[in-house]
N, C-alpha and C positions, 0 to 999 in steps of 0.2 A: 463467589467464584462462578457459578450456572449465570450470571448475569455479566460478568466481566466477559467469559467466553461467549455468551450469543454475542455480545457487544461487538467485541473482533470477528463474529462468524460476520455477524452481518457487512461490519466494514470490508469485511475483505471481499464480498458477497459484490458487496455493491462498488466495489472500485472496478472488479472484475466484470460487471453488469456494463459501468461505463467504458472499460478498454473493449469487451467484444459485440456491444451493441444491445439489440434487444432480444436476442437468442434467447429464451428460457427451455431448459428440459427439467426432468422429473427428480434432479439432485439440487437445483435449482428452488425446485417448489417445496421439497422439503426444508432448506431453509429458510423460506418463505414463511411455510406454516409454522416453522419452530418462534420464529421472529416476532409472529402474530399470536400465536397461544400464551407468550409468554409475555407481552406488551411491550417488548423492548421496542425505545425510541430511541435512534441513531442520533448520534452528533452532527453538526452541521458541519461539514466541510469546508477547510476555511482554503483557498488556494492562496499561495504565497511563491515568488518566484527565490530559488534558492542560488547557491554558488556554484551549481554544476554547468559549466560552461560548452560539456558536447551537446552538438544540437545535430543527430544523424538520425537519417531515415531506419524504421525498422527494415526487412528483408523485403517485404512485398508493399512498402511506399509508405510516406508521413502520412500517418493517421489508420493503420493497418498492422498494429499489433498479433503475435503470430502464439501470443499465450501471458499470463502472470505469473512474477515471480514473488513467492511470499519469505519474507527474512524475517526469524525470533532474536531477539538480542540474547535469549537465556540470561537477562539480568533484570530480577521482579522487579527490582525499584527504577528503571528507567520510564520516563515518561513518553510520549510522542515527542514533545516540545525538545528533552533531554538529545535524543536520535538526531533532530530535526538538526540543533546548534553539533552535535558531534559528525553527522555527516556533511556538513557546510564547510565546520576545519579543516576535515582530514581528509576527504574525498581524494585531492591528488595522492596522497601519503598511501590510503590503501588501498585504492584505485577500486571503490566499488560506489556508487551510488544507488539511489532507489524515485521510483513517482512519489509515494506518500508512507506517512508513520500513521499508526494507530494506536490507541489506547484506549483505556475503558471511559473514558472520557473528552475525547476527541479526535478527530482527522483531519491531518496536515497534509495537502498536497503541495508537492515542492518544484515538479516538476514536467511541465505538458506531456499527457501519458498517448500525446500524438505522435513522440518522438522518444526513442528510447535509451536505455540507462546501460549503467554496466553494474549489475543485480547481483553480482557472484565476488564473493573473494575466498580464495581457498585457502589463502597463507594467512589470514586476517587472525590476529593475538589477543582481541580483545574479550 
């Protein structure tokens, strides 16, 4: 479990790294060091273009992201890959997509995180 979750720490760590650049502060480096004490090796990133068809500027221009959004499925047995085919079907249906899936085993990026998503569904049954 201590190795599943650095795994996600880092992934999300470092998607985050890539949408706001090379900013580092001191919540940052503590990730860092947990990452390193503990020798977790990240998955390589695989980039994949997905079915989400909006391609709109964030607030302040393409390529100028104003924050990250992190989404749990709360279901242990999905996979990234599992997200990756369910948000490609259903995206129009529950109108939320996302940039990338994680798992303790990989990262699927789906979607140019120069352009952004629709991160939220509040009606969403799944």
């Amino acid at each position: 479990m201590k190795k599943k979750l650095g795994i996600a720490v880092f992934a999300v760590s470092f998607l985050a790294f890539l949408l706001m650049g090379t900013t580092q502060d001191a919540s940052a480096q503590t990730v860092n060091d947990y990452i390193i004490s503990n020798q977790i090796k990240p998955a390589a990133i695989q980039n994949r273009e997905g079915t989400f068809s909006e391609w709109f500027p964030y607030e302040n221009g393409v390529g100028k992201p104003e924050g990250v959004v992190i989404h749990e499925t709360a279901d242990n047995n999905a996979t990234a890959e599992d997200e990756v085919h369910f948000f490609n079907d259903n995206w129009p249906r529950i109108e939320a997509y996302v940039h990338a899936f994680v798992d303790n085993n990989e990262i699927i990026n789906v979607h140019n995180t120069d352009y952004g998503v629709w991160g939220g569904c509040s009606y969403c049954k799944w």
